[in-house]
C-alpha positions in Angstrom: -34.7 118.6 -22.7 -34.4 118.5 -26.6 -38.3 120.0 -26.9 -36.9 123.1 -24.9 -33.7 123.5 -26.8 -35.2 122.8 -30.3 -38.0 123.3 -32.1 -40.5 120.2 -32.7 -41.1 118.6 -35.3 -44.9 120.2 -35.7 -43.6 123.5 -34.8 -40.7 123.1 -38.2 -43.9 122.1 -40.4 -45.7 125.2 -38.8 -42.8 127.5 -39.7 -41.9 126.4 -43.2 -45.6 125.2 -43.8 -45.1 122.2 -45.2 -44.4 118.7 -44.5 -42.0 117.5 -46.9 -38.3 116.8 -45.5 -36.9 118.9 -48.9 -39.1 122.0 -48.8 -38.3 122.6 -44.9 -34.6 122.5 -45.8 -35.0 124.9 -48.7 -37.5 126.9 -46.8 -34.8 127.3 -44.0 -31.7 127.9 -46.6 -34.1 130.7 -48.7 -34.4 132.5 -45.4 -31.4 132.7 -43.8 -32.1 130.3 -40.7 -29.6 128.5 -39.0 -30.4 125.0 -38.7 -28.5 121.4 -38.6 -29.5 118.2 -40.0 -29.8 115.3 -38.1 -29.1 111.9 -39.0 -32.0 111.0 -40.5 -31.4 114.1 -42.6 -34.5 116.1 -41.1 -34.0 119.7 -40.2 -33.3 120.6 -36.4 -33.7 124.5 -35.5 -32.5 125.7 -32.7 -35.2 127.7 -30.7 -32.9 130.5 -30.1 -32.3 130.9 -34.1 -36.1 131.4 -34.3 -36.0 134.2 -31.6 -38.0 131.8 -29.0 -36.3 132.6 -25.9 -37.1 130.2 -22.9 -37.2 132.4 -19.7 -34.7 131.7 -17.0 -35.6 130.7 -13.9 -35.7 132.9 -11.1 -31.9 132.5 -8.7 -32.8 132.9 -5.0 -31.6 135.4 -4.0 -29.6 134.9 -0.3 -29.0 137.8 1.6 -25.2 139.0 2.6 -24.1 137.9 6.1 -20.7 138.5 7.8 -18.6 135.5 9.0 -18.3 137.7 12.1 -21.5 137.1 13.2 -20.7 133.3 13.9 -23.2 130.7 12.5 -26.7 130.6 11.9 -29.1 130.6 15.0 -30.6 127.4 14.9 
């Protein structure tokens, strides 16, 4: 669950282009993007501070029935 919720490691290094622990954080500072430190003191960016949006999953939809009608046929 933490791949959907934050960005990967490889996708950080990809979005501040480099590899170094000290340049993402001062990449991500410089530009204004929320981001946490974990507690190995890498950067953790959340996906929604990037703008990546995971799509929610369709709700089924149930359609209205009275209680009058008694209970489901079979």
């Amino acid at each position: 669950m933490s791949e959907k919720l934050c960005l990967t490691k490889d996708e950080i290094k990809a979005l501040t282009r480099t590899p170094l622990k000290a340049r993402q954080l001062q990449f991500l500072r410089q530009n204004g993007i929320r981001h946490y430190i974990d507690g190995y003191g890498w950067p953790v960016v959340l996906r929604a501070a990037v703008g990546i949006d995971e799509p929610a999953p369709a709700a089924r939809v149930v359609p209205w029935r009275s209680n009058k009608l008694g209970p489901l046929p079979g």
